[in-house]
PDB file of N, H, CA, C and O in Angstrom:
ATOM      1  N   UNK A   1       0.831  -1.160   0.000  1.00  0.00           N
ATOM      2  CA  UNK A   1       0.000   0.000   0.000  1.00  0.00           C
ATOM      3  C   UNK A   1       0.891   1.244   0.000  1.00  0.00           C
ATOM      4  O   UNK A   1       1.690   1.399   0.924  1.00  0.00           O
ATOM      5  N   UNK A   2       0.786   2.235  -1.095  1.00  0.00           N
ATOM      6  H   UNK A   2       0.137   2.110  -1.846  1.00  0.00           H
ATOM      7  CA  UNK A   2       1.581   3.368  -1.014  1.00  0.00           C
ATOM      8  C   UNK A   2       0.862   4.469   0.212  1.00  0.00           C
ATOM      9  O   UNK A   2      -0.251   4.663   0.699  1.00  0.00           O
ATOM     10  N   UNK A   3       1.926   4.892   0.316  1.00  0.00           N
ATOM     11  H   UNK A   3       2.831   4.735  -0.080  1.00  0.00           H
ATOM     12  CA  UNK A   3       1.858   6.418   1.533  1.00  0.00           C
ATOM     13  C   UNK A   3       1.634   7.676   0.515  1.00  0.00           C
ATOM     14  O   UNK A   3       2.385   7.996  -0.407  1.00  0.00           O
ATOM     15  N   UNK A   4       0.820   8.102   0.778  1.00  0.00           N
ATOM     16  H   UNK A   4       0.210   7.842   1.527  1.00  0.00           H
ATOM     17  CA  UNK A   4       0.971   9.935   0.324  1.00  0.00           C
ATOM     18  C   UNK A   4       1.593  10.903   1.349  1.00  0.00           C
ATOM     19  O   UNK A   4       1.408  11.037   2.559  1.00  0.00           O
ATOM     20  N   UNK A   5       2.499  11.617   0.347  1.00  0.00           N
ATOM     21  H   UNK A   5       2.649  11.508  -0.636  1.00  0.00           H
ATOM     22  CA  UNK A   5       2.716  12.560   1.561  1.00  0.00           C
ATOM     23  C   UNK A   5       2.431  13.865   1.079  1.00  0.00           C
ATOM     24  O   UNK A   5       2.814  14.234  -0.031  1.00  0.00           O
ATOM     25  N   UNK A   6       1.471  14.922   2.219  1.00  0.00           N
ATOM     26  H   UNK A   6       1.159  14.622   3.120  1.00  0.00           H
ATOM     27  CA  UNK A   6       1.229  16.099   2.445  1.00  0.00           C
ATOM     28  C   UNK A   6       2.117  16.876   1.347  1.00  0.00           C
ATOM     29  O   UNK A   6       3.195  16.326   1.121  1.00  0.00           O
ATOM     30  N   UNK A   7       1.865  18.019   0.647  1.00  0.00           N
ATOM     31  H   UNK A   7       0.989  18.466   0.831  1.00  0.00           H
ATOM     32  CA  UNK A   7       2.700  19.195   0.116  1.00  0.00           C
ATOM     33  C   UNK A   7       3.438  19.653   1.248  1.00  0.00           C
ATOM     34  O   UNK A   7       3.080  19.302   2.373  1.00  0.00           O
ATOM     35  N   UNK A   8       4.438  20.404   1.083  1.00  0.00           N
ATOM     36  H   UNK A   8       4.729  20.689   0.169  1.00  0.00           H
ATOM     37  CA  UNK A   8       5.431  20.678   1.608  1.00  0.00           C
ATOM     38  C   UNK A   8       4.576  22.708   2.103  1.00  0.00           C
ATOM     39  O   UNK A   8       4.192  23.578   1.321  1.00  0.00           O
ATOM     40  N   UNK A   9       4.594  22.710   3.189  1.00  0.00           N
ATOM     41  H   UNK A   9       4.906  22.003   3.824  1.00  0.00           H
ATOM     42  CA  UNK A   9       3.883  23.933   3.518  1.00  0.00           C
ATOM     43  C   UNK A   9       4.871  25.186   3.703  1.00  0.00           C
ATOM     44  O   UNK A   9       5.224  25.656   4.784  1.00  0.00           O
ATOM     45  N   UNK A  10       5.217  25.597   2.514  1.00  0.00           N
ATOM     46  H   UNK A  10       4.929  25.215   1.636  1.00  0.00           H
ATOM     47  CA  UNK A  10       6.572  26.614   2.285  1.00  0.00           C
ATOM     48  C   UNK A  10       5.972  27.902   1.956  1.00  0.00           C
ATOM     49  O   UNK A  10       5.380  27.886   0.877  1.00  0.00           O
ATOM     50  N   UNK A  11       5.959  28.834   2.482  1.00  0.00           N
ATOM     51  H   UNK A  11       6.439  28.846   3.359  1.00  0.00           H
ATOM     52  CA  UNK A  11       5.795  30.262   2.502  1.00  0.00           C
ATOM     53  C   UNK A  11       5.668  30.980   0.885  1.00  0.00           C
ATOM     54  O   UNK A  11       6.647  31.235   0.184  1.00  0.00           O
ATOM     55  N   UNK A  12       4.578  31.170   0.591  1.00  0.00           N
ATOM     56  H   UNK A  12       3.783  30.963   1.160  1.00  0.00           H
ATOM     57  CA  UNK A  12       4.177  31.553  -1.001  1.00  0.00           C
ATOM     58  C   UNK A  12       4.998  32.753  -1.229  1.00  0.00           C
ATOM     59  O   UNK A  12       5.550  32.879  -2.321  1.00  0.00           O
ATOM     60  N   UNK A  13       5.158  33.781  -0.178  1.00  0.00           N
ATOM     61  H   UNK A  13       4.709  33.678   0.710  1.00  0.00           H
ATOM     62  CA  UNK A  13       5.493  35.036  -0.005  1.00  0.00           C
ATOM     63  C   UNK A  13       6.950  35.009  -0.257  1.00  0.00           C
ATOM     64  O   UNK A  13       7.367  36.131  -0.547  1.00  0.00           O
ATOM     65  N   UNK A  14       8.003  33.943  -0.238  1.00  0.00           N
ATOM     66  H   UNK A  14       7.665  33.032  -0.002  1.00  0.00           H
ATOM     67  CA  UNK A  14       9.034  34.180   0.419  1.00  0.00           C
ATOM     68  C   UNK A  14       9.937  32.605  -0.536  1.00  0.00           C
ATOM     69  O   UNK A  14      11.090  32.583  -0.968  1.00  0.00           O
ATOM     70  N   UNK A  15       9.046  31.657  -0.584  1.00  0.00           N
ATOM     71  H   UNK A  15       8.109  31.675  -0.234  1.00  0.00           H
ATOM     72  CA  UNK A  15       9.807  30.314  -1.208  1.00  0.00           C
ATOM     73  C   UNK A  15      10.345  29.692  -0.475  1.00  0.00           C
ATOM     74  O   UNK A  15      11.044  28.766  -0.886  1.00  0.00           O
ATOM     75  N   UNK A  16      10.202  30.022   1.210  1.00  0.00           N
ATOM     76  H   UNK A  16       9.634  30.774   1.544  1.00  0.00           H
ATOM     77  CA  UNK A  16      11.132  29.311   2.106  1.00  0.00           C
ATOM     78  C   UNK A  16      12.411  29.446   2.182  1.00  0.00           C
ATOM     79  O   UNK A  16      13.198  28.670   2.723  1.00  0.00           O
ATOM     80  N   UNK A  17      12.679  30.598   1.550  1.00  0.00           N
ATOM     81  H   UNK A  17      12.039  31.229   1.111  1.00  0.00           H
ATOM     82  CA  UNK A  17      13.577  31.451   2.110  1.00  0.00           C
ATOM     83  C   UNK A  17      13.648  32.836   2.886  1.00  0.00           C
ATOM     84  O   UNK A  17      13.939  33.987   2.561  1.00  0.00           O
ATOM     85  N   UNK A  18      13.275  32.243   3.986  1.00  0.00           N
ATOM     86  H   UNK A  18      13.038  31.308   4.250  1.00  0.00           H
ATOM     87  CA  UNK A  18      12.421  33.339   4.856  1.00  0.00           C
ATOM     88  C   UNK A  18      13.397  34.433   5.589  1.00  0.00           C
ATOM     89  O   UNK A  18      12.855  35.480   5.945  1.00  0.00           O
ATOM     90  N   UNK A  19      14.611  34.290   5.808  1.00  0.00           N
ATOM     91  H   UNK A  19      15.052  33.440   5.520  1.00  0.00           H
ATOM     92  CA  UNK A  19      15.750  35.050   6.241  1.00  0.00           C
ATOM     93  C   UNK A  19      17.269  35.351   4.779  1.00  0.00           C
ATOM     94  O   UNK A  19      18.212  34.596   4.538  1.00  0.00           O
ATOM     95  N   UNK A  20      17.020  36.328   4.295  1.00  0.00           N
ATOM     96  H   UNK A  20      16.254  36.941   4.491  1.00  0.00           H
ATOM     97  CA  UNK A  20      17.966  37.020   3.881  1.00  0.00           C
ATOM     98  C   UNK A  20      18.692  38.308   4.067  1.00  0.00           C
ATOM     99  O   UNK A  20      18.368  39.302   4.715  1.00  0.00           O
ATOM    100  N   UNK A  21      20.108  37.978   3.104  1.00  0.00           N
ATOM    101  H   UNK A  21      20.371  37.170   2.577  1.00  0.00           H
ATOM    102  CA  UNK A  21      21.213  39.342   3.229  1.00  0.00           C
ATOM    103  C   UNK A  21      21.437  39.429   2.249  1.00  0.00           C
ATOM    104  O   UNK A  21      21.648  38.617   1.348  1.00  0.00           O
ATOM    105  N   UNK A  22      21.401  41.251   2.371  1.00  0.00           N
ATOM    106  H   UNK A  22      21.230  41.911   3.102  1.00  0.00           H
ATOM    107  CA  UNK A  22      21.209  42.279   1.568  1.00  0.00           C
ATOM    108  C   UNK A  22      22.433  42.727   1.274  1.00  0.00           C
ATOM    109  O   UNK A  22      23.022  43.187   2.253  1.00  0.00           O
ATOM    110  N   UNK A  23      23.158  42.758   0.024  1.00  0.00           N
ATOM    111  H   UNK A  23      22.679  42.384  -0.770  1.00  0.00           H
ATOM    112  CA  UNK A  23      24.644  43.547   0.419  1.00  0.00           C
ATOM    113  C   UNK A  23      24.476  44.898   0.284  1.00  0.00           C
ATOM    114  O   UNK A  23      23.651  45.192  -0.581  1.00  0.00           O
ATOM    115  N   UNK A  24      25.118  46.052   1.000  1.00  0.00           N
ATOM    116  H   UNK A  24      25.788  45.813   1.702  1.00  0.00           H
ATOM    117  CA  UNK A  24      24.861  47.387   1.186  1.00  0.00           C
ATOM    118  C   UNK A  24      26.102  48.185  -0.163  1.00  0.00           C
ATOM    119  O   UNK A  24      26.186  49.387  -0.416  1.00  0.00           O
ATOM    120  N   UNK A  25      26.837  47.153  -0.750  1.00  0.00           N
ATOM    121  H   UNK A  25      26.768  46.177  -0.544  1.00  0.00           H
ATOM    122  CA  UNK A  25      28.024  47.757  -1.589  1.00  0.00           C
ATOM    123  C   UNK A  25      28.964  48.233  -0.739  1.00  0.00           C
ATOM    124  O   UNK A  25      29.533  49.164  -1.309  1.00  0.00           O
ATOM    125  N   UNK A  26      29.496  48.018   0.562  1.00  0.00           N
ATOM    126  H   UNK A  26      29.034  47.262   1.024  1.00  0.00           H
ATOM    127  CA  UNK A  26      30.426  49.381   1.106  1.00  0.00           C
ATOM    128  C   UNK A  26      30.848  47.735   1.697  1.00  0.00           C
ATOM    129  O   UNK A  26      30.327  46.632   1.527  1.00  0.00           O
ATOM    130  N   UNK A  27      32.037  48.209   2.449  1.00  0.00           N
ATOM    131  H   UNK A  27      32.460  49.105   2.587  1.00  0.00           H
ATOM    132  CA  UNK A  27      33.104  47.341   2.966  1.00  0.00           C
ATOM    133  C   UNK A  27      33.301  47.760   4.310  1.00  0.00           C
ATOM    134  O   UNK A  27      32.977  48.843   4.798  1.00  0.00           O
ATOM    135  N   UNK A  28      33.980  46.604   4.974  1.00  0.00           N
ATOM    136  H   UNK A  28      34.244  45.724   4.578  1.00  0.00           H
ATOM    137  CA  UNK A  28      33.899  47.054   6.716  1.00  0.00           C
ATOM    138  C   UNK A  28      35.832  46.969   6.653  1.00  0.00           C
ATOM    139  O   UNK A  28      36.454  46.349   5.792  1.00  0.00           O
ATOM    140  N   UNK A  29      36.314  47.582   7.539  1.00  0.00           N
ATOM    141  H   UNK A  29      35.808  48.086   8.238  1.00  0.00           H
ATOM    142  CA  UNK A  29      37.593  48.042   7.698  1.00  0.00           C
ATOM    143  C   UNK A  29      38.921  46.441   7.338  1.00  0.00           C
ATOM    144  O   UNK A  29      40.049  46.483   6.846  1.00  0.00           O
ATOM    145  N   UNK A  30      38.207  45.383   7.785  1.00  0.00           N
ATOM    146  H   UNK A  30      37.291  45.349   8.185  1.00  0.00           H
ATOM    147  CA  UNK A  30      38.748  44.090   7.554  1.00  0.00           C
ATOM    148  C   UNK A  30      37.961  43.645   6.154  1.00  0.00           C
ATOM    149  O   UNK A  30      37.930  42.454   5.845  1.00  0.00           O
ATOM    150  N   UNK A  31      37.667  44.116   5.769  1.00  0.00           N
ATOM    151  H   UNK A  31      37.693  45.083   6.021  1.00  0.00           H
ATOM    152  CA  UNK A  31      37.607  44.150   4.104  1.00  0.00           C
ATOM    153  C   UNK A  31      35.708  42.913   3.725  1.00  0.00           C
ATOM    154  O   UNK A  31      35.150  42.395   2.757  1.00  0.00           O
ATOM    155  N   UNK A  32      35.530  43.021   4.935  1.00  0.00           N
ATOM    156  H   UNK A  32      35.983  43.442   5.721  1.00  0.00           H
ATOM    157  CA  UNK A  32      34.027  41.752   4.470  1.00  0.00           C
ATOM    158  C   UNK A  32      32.823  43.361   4.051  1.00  0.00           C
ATOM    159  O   UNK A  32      32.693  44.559   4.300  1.00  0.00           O
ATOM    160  N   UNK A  33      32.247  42.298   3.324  1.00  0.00           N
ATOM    161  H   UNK A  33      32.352  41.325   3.122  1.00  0.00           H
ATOM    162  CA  UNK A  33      30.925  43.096   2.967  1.00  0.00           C
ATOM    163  C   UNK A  33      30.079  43.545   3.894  1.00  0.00           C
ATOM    164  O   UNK A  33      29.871  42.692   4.757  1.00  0.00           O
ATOM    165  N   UNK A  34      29.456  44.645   4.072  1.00  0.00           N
ATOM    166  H   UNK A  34      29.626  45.338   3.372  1.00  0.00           H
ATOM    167  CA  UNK A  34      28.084  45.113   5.246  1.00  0.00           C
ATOM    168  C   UNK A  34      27.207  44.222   4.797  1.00  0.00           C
ATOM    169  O   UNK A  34      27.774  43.664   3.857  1.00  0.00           O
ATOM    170  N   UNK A  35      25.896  43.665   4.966  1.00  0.00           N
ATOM    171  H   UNK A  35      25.436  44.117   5.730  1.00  0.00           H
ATOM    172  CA  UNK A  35      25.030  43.408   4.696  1.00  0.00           C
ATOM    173  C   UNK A  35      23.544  43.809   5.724  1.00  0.00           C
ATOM    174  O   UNK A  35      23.769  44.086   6.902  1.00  0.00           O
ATOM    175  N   UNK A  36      22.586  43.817   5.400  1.00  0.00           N
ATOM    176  H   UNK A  36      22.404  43.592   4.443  1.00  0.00           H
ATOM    177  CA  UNK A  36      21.305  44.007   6.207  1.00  0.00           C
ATOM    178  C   UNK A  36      20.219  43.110   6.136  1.00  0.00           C
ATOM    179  O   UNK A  36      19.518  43.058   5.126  1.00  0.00           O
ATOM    180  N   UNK A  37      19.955  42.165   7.452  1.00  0.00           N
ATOM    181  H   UNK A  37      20.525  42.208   8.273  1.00  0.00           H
ATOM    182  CA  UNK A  37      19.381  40.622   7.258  1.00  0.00           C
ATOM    183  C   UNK A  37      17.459  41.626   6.721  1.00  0.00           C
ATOM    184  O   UNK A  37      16.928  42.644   7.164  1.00  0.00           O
ATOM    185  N   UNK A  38      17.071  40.689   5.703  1.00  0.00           N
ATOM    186  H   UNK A  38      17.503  39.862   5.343  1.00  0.00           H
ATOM    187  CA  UNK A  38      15.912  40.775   5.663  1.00  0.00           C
ATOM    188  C   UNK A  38      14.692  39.681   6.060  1.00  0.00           C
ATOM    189  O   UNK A  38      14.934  38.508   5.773  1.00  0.00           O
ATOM    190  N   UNK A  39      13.849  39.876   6.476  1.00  0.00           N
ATOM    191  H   UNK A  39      13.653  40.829   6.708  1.00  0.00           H
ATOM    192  CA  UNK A  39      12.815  39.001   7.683  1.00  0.00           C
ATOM    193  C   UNK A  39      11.660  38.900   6.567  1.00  0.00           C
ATOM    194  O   UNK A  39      11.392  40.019   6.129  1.00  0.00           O
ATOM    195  N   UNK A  40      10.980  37.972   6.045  1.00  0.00           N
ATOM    196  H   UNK A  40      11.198  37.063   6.400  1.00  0.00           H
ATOM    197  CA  UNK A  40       9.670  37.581   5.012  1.00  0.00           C
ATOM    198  C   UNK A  40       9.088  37.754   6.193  1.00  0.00           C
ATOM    199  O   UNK A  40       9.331  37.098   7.206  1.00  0.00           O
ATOM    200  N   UNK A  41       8.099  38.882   6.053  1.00  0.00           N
ATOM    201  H   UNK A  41       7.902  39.414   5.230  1.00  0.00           H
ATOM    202  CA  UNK A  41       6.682  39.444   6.820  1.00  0.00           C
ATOM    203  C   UNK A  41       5.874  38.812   6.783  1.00  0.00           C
ATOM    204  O   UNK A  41       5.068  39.227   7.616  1.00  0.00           O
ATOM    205  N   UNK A  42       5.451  37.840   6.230  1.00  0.00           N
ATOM    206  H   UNK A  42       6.106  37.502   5.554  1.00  0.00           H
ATOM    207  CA  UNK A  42       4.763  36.583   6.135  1.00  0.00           C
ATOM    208  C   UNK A  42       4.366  35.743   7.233  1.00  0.00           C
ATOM    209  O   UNK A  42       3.524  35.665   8.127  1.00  0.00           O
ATOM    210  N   UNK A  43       5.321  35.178   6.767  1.00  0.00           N
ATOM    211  H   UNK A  43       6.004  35.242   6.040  1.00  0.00           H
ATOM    212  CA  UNK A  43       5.798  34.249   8.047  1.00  0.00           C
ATOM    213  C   UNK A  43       6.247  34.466   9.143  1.00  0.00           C
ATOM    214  O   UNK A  43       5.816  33.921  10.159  1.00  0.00           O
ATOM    215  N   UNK A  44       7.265  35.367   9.113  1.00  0.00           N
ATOM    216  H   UNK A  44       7.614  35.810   8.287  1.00  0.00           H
ATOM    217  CA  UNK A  44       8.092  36.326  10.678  1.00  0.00           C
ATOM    218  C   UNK A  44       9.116  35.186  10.687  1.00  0.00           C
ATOM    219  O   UNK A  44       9.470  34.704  11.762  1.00  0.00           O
ATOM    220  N   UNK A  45       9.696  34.654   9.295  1.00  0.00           N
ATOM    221  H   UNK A  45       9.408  35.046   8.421  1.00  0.00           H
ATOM    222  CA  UNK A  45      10.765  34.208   9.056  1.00  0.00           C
ATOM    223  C   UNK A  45      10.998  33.014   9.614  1.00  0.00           C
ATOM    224  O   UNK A  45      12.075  32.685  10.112  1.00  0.00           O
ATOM    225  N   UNK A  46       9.785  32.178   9.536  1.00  0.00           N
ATOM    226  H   UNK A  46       8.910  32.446   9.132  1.00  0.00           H
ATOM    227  CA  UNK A  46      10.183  30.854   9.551  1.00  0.00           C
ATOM    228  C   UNK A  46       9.552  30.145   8.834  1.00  0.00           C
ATOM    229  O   UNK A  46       8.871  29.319   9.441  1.00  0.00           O
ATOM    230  N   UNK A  47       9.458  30.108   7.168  1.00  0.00           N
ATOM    231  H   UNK A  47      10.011  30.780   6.675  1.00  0.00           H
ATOM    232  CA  UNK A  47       9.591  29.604   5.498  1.00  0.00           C
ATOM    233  C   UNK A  47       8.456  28.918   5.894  1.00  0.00           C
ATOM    234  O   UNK A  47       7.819  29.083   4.853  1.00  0.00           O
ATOM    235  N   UNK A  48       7.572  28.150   6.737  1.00  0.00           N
ATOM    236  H   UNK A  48       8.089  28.015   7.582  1.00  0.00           H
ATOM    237  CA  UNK A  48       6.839  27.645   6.626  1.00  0.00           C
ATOM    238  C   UNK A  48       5.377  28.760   6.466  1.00  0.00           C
ATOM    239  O   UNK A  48       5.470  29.940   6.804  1.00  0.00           O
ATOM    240  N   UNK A  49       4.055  28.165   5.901  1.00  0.00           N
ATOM    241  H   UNK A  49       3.979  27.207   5.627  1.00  0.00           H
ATOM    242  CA  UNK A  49       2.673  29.086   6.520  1.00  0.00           C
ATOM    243  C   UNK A  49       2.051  27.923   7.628  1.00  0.00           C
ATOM    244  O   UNK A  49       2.353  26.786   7.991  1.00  0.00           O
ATOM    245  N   UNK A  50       0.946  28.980   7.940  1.00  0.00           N
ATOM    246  H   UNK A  50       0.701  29.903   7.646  1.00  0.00           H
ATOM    247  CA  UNK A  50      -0.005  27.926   8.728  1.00  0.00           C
ATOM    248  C   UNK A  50      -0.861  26.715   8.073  1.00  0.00           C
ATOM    249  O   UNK A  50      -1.173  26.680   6.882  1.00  0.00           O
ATOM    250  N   UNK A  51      -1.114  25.959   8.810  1.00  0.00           N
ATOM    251  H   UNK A  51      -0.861  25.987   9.777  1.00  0.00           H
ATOM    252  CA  UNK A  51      -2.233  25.211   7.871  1.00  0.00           C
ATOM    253  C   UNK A  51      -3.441  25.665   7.734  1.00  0.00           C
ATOM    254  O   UNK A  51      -4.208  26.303   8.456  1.00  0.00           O
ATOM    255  N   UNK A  52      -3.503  25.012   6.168  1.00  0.00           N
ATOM    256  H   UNK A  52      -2.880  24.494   5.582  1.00  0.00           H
ATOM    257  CA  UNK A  52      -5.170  25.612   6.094  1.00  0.00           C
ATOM    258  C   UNK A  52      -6.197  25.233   6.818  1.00  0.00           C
ATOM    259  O   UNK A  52      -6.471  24.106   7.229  1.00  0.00           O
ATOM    260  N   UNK A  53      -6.950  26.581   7.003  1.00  0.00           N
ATOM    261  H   UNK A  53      -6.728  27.497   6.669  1.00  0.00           H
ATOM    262  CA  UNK A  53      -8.484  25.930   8.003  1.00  0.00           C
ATOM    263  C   UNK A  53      -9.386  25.019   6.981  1.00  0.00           C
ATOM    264  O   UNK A  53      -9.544  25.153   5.768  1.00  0.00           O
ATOM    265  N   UNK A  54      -9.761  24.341   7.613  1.00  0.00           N
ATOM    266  H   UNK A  54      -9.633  24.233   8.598  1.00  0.00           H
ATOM    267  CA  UNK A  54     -10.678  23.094   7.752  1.00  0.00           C
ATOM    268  C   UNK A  54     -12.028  23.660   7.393  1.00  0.00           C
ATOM    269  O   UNK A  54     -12.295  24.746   7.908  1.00  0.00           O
ATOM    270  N   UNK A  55     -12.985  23.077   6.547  1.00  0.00           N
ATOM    271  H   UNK A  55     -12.768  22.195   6.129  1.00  0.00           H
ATOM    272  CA  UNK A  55     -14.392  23.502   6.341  1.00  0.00           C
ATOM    273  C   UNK A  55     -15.226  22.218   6.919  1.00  0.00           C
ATOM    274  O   UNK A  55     -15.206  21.065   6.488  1.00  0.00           O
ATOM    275  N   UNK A  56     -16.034  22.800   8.122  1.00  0.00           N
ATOM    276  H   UNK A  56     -16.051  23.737   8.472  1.00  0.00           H
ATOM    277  CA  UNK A  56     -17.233  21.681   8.462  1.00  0.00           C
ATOM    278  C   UNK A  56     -18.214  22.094   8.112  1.00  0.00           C
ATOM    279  O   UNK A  56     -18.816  23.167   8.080  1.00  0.00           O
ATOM    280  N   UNK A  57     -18.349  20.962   7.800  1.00  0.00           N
ATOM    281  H   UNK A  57     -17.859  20.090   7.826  1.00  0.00           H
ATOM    282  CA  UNK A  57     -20.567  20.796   7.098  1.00  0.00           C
ATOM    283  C   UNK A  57     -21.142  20.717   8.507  1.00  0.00           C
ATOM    284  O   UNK A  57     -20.656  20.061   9.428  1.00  0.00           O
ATOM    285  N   UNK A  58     -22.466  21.626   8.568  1.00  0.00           N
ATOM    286  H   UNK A  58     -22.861  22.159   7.820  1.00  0.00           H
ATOM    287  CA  UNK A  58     -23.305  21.059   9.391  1.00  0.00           C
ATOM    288  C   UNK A  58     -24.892  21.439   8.761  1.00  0.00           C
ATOM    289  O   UNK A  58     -25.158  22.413   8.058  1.00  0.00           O
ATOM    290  N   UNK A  59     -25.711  20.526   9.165  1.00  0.00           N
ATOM    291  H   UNK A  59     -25.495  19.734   9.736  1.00  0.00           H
ATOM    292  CA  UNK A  59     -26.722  21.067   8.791  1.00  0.00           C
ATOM    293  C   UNK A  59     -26.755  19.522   7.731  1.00  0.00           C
ATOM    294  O   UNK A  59     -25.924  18.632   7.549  1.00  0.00           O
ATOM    295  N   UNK A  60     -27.982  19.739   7.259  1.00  0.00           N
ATOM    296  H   UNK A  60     -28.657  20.461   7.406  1.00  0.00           H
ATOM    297  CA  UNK A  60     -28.577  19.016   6.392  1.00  0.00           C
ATOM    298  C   UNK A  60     -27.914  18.966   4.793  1.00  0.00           C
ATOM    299  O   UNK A  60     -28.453  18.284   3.922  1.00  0.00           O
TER     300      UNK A  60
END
């Protein structure tokens, strides 16, 4: 009997890449790049979403 498995619940907003760096172009005195981390507002940077709500029938 095969298993199904669930879609993978990855942030539409973002691709599950929910934390990136930005390079600013300028250099720090030991010669590495500045960068500025960016946060997917989405999620609040953790690539996943919520699950979807559930629809119940009631009633006839």
């Amino acid at each position: 009997m095969s298993q199904t498995t669930l879609p993978a619940r990855v942030c539409r907003d973002c691709d599950g890449f929910a934390t990136v760096h930005i390079t600013t172009g300028t250099l720090t005195a030991d010669g590495q790049r500045r960068t500025l981390p960016a946060t997917c507002l989405a999620c609040q940077g953790t690539g996943t979403r919520t699950a979807p709500a559930s629809l119940a029938r009631a009633g006839k």
